[in-house]
C-alpha positions in Angstrom: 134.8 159.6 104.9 134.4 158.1 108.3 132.0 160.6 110.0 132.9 161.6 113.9 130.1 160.3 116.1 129.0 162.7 119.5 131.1 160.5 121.8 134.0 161.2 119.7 133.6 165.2 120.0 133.1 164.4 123.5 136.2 162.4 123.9 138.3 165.3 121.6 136.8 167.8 124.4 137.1 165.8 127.2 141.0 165.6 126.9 141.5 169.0 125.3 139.8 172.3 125.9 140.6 173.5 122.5 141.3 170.5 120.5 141.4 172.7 116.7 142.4 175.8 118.8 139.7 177.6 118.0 140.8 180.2 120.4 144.2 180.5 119.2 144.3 179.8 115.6 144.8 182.9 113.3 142.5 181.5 110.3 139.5 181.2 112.9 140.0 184.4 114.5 140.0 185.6 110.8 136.3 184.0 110.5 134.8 184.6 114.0 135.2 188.5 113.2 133.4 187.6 109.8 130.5 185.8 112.2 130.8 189.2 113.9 130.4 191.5 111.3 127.7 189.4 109.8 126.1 189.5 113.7 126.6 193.6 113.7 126.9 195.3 116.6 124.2 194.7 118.5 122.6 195.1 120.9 120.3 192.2 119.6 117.7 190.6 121.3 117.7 186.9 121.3 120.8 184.9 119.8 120.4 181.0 119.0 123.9 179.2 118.5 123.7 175.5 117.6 127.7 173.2 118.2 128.9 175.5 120.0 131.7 173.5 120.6 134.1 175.0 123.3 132.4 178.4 123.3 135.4 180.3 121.2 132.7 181.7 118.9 130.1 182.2 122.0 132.6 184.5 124.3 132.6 186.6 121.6 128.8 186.7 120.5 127.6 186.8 123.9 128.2 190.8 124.6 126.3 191.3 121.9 122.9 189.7 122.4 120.4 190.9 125.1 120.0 187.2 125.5 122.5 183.9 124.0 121.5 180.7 123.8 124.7 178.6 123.2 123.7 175.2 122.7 126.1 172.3 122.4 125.4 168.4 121.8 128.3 166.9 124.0 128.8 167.0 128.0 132.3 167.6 127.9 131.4 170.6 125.3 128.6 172.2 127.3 131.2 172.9 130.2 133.7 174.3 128.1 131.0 176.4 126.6 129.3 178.0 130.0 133.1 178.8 131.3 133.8 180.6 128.2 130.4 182.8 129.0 130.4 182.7 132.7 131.0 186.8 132.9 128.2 187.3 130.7 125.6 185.0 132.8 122.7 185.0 133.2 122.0 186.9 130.0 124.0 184.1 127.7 123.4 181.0 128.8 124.7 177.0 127.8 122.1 174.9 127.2 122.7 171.2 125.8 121.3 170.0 122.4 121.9 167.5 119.8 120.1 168.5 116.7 117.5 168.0 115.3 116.0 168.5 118.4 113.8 171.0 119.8 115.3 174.8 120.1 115.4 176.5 123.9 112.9 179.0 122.5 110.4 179.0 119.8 111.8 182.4 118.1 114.9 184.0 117.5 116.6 187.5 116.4 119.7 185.7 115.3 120.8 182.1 114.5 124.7 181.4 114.4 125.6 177.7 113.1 129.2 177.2 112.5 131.4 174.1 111.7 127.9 172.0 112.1 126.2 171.0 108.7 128.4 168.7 107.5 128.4 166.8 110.7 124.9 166.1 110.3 123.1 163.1 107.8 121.4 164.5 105.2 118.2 163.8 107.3 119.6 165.0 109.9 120.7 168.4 108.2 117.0 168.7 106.8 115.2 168.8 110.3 117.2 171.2 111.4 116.7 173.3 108.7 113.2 173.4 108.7 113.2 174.1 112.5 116.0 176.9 111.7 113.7 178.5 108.9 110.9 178.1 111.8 112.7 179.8 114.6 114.4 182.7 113.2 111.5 186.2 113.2 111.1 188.2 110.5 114.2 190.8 109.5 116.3 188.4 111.3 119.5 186.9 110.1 121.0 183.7 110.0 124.6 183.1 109.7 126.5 180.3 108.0 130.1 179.4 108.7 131.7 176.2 107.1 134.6 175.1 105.2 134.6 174.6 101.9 136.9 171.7 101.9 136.6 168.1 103.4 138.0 166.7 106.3 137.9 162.5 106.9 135.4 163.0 110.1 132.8 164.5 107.2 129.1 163.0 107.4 129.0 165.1 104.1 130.8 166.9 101.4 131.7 170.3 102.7 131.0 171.7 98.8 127.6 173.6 98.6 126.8 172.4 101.8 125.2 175.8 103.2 123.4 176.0 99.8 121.8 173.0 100.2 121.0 173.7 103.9 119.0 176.9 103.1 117.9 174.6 100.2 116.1 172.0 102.9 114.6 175.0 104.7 111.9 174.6 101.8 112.1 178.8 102.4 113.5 181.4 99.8 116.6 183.5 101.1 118.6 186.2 99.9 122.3 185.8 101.2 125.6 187.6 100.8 129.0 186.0 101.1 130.7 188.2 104.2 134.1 186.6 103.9 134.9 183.9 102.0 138.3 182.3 101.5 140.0 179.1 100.1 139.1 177.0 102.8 135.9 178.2 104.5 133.1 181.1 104.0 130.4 183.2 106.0 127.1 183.7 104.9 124.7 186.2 106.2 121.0 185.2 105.3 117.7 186.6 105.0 114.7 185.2 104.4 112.4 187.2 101.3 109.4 184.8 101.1 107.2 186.3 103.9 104.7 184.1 106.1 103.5 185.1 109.2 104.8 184.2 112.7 102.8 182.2 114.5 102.5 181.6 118.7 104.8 178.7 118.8 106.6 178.3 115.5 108.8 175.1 114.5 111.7 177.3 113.3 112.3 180.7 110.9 115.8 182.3 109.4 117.2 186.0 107.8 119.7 188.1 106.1 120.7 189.6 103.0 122.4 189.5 99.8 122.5 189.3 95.8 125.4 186.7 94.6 124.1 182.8 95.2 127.3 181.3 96.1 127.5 177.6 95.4 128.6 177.7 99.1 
């Protein structure tokens, strides 16, 4: 696998507003109402979304949190993102980040990362799991949405990828598979080993669930 570097997502969006038509495509409206149902119905205070993308998943999360944090690594990306959220300004808001990297706010209700992980090094993946487990409060959830099958732009195998992202977190979880299908699947995570939140945390994660997936 040759992995796709930030300028090259920032290329894809520069010449294409929806390059995987994420807007359009059947299968990932099929998976954004799983990142939905996992999210509930809200209202719910404050939402963190790391690669956002082109904001196809944000439109639809932002009516839902009191406050959304849609972050997105490339330039090209970030402006795609706050048009897709513009009516719901200035309660959801674009913001750019490349992780690991330091989150808008130091707690979250909510933490959505989809289509990310296996974009990331293995290093890379394991900071921002520790900062996710950091940032997300107690009774919060976090939600995972990946495929489950390679692509050539990989940094990693897609197989067990969200396992061994809640696995970095160095945090125990209890998780439940919301949809899963051949080719991709939503977790919904809580966290069950209990520590206390402090002032300015490094980053926490939530959600719910008895099957472990190999996910």
């Amino acid at each position: 696998m040759r992995a796709i570097t930030l300028d090259g997502f920032d290329a894809k969006f520069a010449a294409s507003a929806d390059p995987w038509s994420t807007f359009t495509d059947h299968d990932e409206a099929v998976k954004r109402r799983a990142i939905l149902h996992a999210l509930g119905p809200g209202p719910i205070g404050r939402v963190l979304e790391l690669a956002a993308g082109n904001g196809s998943n944000s439109a639809a999360i932002a009516p839902r949190a009191r406050r959304l944090d849609a972050t997105e690594a490339t330039a090209s990306g970030i402006a795609l993102v706050a048009s897709a959220i513009a009516q719901e300004a200035p309660r959801a808001r674009a913001m750019q980040l490349a992780v690991p990297g330091h989150f808008p706010q130091p707690q979250y209700d909510a933490i959505v990362i989809a289509e990310l992980l296996y974009y990331l090094t293995p290093r890379q993946m394991q900071r921002t799991a520790r900062d996710t487990a950091a940032a997300l409060r107690g009774g919060g959830t976090l939600i995972l949405a990946h495929h489950r099958i390679d692509f050539p732009d990989f940094a990693q195998r897609a197989e067990g990828i969200q396992t061994r992202f809640l696995a970095a977190t160095g945090r125990a979880w209890s998780k439940r598979a919301v949809r899963c299908t051949s080719r991709w699947i939503v977790l919904s995570c809580r966290l069950t080993d209990a520590r206390r939140e402090t002032a300015t945390p490094r980053n926490h994660e939530h959600r719910s669930s008895s099957a472990l997936l190999t996910v």
